[in-house]
C-alpha beads as a LAMMPS data file, in Angstrom:
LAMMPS data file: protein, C-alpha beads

216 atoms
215 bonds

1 atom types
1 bond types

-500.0 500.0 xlo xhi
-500.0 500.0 ylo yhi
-500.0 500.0 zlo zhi

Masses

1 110.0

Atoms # bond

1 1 1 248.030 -100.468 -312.821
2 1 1 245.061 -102.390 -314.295
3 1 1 242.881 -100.091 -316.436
4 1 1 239.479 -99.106 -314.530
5 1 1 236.271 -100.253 -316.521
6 1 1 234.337 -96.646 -315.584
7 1 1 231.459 -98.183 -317.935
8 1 1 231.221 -101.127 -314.792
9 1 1 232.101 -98.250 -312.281
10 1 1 228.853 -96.023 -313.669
11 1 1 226.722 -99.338 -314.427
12 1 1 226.395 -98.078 -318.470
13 1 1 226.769 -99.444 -321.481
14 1 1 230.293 -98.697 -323.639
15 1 1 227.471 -97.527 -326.176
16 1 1 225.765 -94.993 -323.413
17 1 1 224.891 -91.638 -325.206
18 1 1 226.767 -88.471 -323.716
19 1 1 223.442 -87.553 -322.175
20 1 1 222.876 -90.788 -319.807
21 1 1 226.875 -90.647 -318.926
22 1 1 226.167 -86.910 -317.192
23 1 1 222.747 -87.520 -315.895
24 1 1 224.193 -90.792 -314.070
25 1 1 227.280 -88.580 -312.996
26 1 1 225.113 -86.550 -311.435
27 1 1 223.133 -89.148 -309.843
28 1 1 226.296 -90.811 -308.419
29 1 1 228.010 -87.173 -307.602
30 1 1 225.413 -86.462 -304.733
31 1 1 225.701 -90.225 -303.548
32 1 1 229.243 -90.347 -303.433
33 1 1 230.714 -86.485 -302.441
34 1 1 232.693 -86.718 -298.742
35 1 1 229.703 -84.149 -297.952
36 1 1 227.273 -86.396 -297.782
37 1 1 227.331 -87.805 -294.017
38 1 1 225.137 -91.613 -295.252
39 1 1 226.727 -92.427 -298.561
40 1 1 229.482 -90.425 -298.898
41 1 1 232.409 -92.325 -300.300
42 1 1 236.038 -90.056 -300.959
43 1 1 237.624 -92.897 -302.686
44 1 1 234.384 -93.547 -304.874
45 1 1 233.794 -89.868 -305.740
46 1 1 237.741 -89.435 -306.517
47 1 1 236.951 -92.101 -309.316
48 1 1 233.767 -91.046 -310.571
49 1 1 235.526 -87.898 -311.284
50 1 1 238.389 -90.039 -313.409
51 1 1 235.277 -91.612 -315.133
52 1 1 233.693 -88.521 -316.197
53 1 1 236.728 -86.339 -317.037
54 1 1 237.642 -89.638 -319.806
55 1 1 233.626 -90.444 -320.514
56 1 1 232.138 -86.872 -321.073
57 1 1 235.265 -85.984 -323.419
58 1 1 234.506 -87.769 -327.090
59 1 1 238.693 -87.574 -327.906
60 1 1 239.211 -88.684 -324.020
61 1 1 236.697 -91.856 -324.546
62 1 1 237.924 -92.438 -327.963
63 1 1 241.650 -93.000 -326.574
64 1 1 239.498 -95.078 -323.767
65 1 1 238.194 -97.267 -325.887
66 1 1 240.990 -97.550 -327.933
67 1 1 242.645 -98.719 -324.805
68 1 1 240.681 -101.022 -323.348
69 1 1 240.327 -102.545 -326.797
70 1 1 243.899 -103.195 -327.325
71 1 1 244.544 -104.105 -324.053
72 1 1 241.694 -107.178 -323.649
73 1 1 241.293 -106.586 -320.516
74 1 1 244.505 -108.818 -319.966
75 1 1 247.321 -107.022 -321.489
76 1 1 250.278 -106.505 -318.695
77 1 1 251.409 -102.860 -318.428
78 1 1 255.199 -102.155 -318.814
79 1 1 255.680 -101.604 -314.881
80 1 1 254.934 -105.252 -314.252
81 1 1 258.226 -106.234 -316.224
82 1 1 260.390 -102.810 -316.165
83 1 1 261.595 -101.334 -313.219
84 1 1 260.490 -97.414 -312.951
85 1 1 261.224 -97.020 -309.439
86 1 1 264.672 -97.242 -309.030
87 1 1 265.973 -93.843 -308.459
88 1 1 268.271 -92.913 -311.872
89 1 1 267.662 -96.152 -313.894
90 1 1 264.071 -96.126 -313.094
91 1 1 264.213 -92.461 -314.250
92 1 1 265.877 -93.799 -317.439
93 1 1 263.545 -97.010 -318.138
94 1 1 260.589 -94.540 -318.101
95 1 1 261.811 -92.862 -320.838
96 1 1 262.442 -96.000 -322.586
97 1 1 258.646 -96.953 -321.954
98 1 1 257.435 -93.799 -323.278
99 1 1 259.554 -93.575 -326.768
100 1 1 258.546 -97.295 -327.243
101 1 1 255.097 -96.596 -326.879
102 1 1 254.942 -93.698 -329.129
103 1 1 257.331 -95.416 -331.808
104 1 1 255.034 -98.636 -332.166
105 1 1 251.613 -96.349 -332.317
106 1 1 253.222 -94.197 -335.191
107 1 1 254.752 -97.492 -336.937
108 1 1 251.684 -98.827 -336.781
109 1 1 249.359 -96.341 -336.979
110 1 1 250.915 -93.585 -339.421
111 1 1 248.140 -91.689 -339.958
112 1 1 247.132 -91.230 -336.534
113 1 1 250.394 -91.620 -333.882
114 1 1 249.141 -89.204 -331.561
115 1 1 248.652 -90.855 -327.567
116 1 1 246.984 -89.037 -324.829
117 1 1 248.414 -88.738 -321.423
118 1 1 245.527 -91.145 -319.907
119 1 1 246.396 -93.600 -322.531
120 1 1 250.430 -93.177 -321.927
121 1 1 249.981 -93.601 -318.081
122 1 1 247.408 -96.858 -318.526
123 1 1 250.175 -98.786 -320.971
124 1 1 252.431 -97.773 -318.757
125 1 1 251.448 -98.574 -315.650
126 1 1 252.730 -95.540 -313.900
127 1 1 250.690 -92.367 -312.630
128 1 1 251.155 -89.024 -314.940
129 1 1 252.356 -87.536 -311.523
130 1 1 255.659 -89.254 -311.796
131 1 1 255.499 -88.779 -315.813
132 1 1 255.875 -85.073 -316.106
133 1 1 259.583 -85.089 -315.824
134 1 1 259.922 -87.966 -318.012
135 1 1 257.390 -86.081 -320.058
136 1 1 259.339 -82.872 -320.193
137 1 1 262.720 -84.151 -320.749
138 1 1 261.748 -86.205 -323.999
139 1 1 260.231 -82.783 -325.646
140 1 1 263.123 -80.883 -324.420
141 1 1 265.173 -83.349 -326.269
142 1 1 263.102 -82.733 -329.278
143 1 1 262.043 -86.828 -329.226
144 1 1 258.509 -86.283 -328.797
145 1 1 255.917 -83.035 -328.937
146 1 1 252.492 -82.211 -327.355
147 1 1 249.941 -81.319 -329.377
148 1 1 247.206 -78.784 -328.813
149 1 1 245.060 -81.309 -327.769
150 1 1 247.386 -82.465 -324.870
151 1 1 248.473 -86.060 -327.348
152 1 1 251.955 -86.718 -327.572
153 1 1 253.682 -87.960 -330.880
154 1 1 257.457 -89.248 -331.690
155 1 1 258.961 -86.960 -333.490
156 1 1 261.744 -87.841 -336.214
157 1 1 265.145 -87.228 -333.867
158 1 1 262.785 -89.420 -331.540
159 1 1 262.867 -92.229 -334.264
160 1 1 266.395 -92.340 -335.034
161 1 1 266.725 -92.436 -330.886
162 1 1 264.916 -95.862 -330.982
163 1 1 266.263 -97.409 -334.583
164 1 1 269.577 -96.438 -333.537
165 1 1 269.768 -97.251 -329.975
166 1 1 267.403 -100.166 -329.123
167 1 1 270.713 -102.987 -329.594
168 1 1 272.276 -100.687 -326.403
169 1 1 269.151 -100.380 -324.542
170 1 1 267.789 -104.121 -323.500
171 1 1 264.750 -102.372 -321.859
172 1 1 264.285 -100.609 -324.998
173 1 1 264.694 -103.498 -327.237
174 1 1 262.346 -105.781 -325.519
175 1 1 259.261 -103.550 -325.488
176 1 1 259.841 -103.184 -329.176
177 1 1 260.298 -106.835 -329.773
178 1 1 257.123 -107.784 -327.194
179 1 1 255.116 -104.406 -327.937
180 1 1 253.504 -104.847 -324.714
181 1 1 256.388 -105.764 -321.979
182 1 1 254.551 -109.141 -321.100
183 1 1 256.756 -111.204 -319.353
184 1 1 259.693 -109.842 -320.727
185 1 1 263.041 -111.369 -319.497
186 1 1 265.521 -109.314 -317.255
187 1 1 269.213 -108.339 -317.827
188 1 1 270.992 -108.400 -314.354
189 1 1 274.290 -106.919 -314.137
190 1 1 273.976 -103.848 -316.205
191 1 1 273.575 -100.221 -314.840
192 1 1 272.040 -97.641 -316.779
193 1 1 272.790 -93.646 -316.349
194 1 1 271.703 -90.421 -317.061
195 1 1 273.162 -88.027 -318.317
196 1 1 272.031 -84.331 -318.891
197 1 1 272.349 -83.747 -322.209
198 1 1 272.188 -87.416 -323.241
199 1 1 270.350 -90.806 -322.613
200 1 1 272.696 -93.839 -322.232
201 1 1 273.443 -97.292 -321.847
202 1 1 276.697 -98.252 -319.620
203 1 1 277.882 -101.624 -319.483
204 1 1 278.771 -104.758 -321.381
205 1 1 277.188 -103.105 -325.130
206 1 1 278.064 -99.655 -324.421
207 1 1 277.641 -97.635 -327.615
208 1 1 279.568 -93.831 -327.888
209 1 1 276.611 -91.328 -329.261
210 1 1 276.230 -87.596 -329.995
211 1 1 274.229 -85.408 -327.849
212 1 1 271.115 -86.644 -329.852
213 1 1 271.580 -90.184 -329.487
214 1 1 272.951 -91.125 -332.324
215 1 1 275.941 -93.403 -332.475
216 1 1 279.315 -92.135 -333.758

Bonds

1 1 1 2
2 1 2 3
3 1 3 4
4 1 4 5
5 1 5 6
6 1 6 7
7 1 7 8
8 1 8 9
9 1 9 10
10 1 10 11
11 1 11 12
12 1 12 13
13 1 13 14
14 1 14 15
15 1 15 16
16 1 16 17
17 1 17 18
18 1 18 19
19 1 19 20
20 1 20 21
21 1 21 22
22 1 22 23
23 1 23 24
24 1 24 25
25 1 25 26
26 1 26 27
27 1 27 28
28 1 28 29
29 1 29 30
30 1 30 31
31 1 31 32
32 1 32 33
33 1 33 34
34 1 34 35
35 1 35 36
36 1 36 37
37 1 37 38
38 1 38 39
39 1 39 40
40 1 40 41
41 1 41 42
42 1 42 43
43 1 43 44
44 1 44 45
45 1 45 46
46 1 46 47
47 1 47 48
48 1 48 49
49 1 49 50
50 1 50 51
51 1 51 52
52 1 52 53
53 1 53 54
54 1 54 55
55 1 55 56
56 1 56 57
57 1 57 58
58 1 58 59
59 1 59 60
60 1 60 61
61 1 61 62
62 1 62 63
63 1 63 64
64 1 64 65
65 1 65 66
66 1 66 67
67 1 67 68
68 1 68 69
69 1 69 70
70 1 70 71
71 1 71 72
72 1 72 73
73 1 73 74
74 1 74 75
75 1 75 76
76 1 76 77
77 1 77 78
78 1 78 79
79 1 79 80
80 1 80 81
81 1 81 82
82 1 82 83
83 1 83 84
84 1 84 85
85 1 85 86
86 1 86 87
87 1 87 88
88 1 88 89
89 1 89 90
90 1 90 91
91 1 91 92
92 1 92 93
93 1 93 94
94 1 94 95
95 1 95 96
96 1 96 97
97 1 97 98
98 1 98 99
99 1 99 100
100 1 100 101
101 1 101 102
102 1 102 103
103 1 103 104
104 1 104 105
105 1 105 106
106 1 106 107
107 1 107 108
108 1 108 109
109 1 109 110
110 1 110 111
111 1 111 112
112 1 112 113
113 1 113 114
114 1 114 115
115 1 115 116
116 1 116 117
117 1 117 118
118 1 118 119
119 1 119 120
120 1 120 121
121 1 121 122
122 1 122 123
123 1 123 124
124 1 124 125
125 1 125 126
126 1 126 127
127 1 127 128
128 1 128 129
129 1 129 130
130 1 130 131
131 1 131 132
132 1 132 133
133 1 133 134
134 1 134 135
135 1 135 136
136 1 136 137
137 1 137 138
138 1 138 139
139 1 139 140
140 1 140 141
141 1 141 142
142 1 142 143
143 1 143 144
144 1 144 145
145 1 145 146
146 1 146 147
147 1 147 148
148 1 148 149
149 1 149 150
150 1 150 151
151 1 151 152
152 1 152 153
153 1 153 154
154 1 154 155
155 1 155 156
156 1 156 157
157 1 157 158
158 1 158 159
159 1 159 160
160 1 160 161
161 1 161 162
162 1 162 163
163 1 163 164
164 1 164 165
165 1 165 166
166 1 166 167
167 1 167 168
168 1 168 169
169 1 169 170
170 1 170 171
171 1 171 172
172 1 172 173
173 1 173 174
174 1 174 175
175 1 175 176
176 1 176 177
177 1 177 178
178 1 178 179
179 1 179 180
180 1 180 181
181 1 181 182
182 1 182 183
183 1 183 184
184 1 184 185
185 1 185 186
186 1 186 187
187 1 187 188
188 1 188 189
189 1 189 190
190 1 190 191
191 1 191 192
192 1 192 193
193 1 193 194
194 1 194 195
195 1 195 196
196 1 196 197
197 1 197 198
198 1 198 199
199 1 199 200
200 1 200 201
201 1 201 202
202 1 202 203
203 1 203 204
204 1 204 205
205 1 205 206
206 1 206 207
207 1 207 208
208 1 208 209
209 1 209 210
210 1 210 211
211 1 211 212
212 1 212 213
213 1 213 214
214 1 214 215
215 1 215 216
């Protein structure tokens, strides 16, 4: 999933004031709403809402910006080189995805590791619909938390998770090592499982852990 440019979408400038983002909402609302039987547009209107939920938030367009910054415009989300869609690996690789992206913002950004859910789904690649159980089981793991604000940061039992684990998990390791997944190589002939007290790897590096991850 490439990153929509809803400055482009809403013909503004990134430095638009918060006043000509709503007036040109408004504008494009009535042009674009399925009601409107000559320029109605559902697909259109269904993004213009996107734009203005991120653009008329200041911590929203922050995390935006931030995004779009560190991205280039050519960075390669994680889903173009990990595999989220296969049933119970793809379940696990998400996970993966999401500790490794909280793990590098707080290592390199101590002071502020917090990532919002639109930034989390545009690194990964992957809509926040098939994040919230992904989402859910990291915090009930204690690995990450949710702020008031909606941001999610690693928490410490989530950093021992990834220093201790990342030689066992190749997925893992590799976002780490590449920080953005970009053409990152694949390891064929290794399964990964689930289980439901514990995140594993099964195969040729298989390392024994306690029900937090940790190796024994």
């Amino acid at each position: 999933m490439n990153l929509p440019n809803y400055y482009e979408f809403l013909q503004i400038s990134p430095n638009a004031e918060p006043e000509t983002i709503h007036r040109v909402h408004r504008f494009l609302a009535v042009r674009f709403h399925p009601d409107n039987p000559e320029t109605g547009d559902p697909d259109k209107f269904h993004l213009l809402q996107q734009a203005y939920e991120v653009l008329s938030n200041p911590e929203n367009r922050a995390a935006y910006d931030a995004s779009r910054a560190a991205m280039g415009g050519e960075t390669t989300p994680y889903s173009e080189s990990v595999d989220f869609m296969d049933s119970t690996s793809g379940e696990l690789n998400r996970r993966l995805g999401v500790l490794a992206l909280l793990y590098i913002r707080r290592r390199t950004f101590p002071d502020s590791p917090a990532v919002s859910l639109f930034e989390i789904e545009a690194r990964m690649g992957f809509p926040r619909d098939y994040l919230e159980f992904t989402l859910w089981y990291l915090q009930k793991k204690s690995y990450i938390s949710r702020a008031d604000n909606a941001d999610f940061v690693l928490l410490a039992d989530g950093v021992d998770f990834v220093e201790s684990q990342r030689q066992g998990f190749p997925v893992l390791n590799r976002l780490l090592t590449s920080g953005s997944g970009v053409n990152a190589p694949s390891h064929k002939g290794r399964s990964h499982s689930v289980g439901a007290n514990n995140i594993f790897y099964t195969g040729p590096e298989r390392r024994k852990t306690d029900r937090r991850g940790r190796p024994q």
